[in-house]
Structure formats: structure tokens, C-alpha cells
N, C-alpha and C positions, 0 to 999 in steps of 0.2 A: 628522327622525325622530321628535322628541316629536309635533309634529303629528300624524303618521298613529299614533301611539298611543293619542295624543287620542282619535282618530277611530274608533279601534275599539273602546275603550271605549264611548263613545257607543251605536257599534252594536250591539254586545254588549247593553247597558242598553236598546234599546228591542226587541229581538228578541225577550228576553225580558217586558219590560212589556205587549208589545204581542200577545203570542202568534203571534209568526209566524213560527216555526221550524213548517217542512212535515209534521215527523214527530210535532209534539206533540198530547198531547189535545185537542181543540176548538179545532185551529190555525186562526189566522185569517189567514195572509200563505201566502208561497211560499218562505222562505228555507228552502236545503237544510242549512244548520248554524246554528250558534248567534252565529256573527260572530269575526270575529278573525283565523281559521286559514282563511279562503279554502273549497274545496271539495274539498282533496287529501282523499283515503279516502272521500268519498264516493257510493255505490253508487245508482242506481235500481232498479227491485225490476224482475222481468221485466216483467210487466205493463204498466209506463210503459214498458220499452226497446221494447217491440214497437209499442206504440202512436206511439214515436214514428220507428221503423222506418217504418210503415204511413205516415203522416202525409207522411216524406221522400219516398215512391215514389212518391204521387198530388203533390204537390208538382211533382217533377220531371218527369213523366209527360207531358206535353203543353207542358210549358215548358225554356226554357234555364235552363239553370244560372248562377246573379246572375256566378258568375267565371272563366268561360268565355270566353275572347280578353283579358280585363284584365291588364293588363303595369306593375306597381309601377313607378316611377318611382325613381330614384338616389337619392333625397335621402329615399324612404319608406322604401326598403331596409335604409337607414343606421341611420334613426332605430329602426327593428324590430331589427335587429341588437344596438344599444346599448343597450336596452329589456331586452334576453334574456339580454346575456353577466352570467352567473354569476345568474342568477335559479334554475338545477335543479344547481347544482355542488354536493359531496360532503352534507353532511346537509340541505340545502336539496332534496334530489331526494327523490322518497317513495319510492322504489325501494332508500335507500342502504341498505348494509349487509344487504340483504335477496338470499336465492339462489331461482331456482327449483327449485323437488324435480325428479326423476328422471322421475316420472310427468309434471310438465309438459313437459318437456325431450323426451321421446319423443311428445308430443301436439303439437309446437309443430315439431318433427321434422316429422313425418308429414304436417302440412299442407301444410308448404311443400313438400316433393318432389313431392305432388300439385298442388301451384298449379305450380311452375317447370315438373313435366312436361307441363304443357298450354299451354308456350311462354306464361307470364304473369310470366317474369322481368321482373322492373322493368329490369333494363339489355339487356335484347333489343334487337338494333337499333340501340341508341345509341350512336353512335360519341363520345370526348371530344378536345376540341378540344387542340394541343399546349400551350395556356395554363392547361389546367384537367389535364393530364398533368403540367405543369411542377410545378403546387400541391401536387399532392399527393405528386410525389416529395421536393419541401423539408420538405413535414409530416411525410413519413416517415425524414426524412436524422437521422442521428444516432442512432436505437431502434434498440437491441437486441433481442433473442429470445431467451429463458434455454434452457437444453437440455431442460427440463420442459416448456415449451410447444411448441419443433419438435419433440419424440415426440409430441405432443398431438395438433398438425397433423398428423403424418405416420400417426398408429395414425388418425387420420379417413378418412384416404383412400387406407389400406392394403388389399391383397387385395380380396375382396365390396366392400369400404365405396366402393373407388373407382366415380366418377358415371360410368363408360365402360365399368364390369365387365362383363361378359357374360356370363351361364350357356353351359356347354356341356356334351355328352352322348355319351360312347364309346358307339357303334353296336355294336362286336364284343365290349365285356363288359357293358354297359347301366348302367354308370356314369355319376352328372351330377357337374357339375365347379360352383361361384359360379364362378370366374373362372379365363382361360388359363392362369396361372403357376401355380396349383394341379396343372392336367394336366400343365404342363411340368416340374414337378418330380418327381412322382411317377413319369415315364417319361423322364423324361431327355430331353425332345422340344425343338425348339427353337424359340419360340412363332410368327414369323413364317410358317415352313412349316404348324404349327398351324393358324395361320386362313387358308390357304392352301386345306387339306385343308376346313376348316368352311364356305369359301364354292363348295368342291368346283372349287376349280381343280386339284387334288392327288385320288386316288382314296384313299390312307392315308397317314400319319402314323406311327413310331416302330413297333416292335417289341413283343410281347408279353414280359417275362423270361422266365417260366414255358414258358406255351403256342407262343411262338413266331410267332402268330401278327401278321399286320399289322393296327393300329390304322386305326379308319376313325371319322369324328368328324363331329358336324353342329352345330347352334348349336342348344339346348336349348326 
């Protein structure tokens, strides 16, 4: 450990002697920091991202990809494994102690429902083996779930919010409905006949209170 402190000392002192920190006046090297603290928080400005965007695409454009069919080997696997554990654990992570805002939260939302809705889920199609089923229900054996977090999860994928919700649309008062158990409750209806009636196996649905009349429904 003194070694590598050694060592970045060193580096430190010639980054600076040498001017080759990327961002200083009349720099003469390509280091993106000043030595020591590695490259965490460090941003490139648009201009290089894109250039280096551009750069990947004619890259790849006529060629394979360098890891494309290569398959680590056990003993690589290991060694990268033992390399990593606890390298990004609690203040060692540049993310620790840090939330995203609200406004990310709903930017970061939005993309993904658009990526999954266009069947680009990462676990599409992949079925898991019952050895990697086993894993993770040992990982998960033992954790609890405070009452605070299963409202969490369940105000997620409550009413509208649920990923199966359907709009629907009363025909005889021109009412739209986010989702069935909204109509079902408002009319006392019972949901199955509901979408019954919305795939038009059923001609109506439920009673009017008021008017009397029969409810007739279609999918929004």
C-alpha cells in the first residue's frame, strides 16, 4: 500500500512538472486528471463524445467487433472477479450517498418504457437455467421487505401505473376509463364480463344508475 502511494505521488509530481494534465494551459500530454484519484468525475466535453461516437461507428462499420464469439476462460473469470470485489462498495462508489432528482427519475422513466416497448428488454427470450434460478433464490433467502417499501412496490404498479393497464371508453355516456377496475368500480361491473363486452363478445355491460340505460364499452 505504501508503494502504490509512492507511486502516485510520483505521478502527481510529474503531471504537473511536465504539463500534462489535458485541460491545462499550454498542456503538453493527455492525462485527464492530475494523478492520484484515477478518472472518477471526469466528464469529456460534447465535442470529444461525439467525435468519439463517430470514430466507433466507421470502426465497426465494415469490421467485427475484437469480442465478439471470445469466451473468458475459468481461471480469467476468477481472477476479474477478485480484482473487483469491493473496488465500488459504499464510499469507494462515486455515486455513494448521492440520489437522483425527480426530474431525472422521470427522464430515465420514459426511456426505458420506450426501449422495453419496442421488445428491447435485456431478459426477452432468456430463459434461466435451474442453477442460476437456484442462485438467486439463496441470494434472496433470508431479506426482508419493510411495510414502507411493499407500498412502494405496490403504489408502482397500482391502477394506470400497472404495465397491462388498458384505457377503455363507455360508448353510451363517452366516458374514458386508465384502466378496468376504475369502470368496475364506479358501476359496480364485474371486470371479466367487462372485457368481455370490450372485445365485443358481450353486446353490454352493467346498468346505467341514473338513466337506466345498458352500458356498451370498447377498448379506448
Amino acid at each position: 500500500m505504501q508503494d502504490l502511494d509512492e507511486l502516485k505521488v510520483v505521478e502527481m509530481f510529474y503531471i504537473k512538472e511536465l504539463s500534462s494534465f489535458i485541460n491545462a494551459e499550454n498542456s503538453n500530454g493527455y492525462n485527464m486528471t492530475f494523478g492520484g484519484e484515477g478518472t472518477v468525475g471526469f466528464k469529456h466535453s460534447v465535442k470529444t463524445r461525439l467525435n468519439f461516437s463517430i470514430a466507433k461507428k466507421e470502426l465497426y462499420k465494415n469490421s467485427i467487433h475484437p469480442a465478439i464469439g471470445v469466451h473468458h476462460t475459468e481461471e480469467r473469470k476468477l481472477k476479474q472477479r477478485i480484482r473487483m470485489i469491493g473496488k465500488y462498495c459504499g464510499d469507494r462508489n462515486h455515486y455513494y450517498g448521492k440520489k437522483h432528482s425527480e426530474e431525472t427519475k422521470a427522464i430515465m422513466s420514459k426511456k426505458a418504457k420506450k426501449r422495453f416497448s419496442n421488445g428491447k428488454h435485456p431478459m426477452l427470450g432468456i430463459k434461466l437455467s435451474e442453477e442460476q434460478k437456484k442462485n438467486i433464490g439463496l441470494f434472496h433467502k433470508g431479506k426482508t421487505i419493510s411495510q414502507e417499501q411493499r407500498k412502494k412496490q405496490s403504489d408502482r404498479v397500482k391502477g394506470a401505473n400497472h404495465p397491462i393497464a388498458t384505457k377503455i371508453k363507455c360508448l353510451t355516456t363517452g366516458e374514458t376509463f386508465d384502466y378496468m377496475g376504475e369502470a368496475s368500480i364506479k358501476y359496480n361491473i364485474d371486470r371479466s364480463n367487462l372485457t368481455k363486452c370490450c372485445k365485443g363478445k358481450t353486446n353490454w355491460c352493467g346498468i346505467h344508475p341514473e338513466t337506466k340505460e345498458k352500458l356498451t364499452w370498447s377498448y379506448y
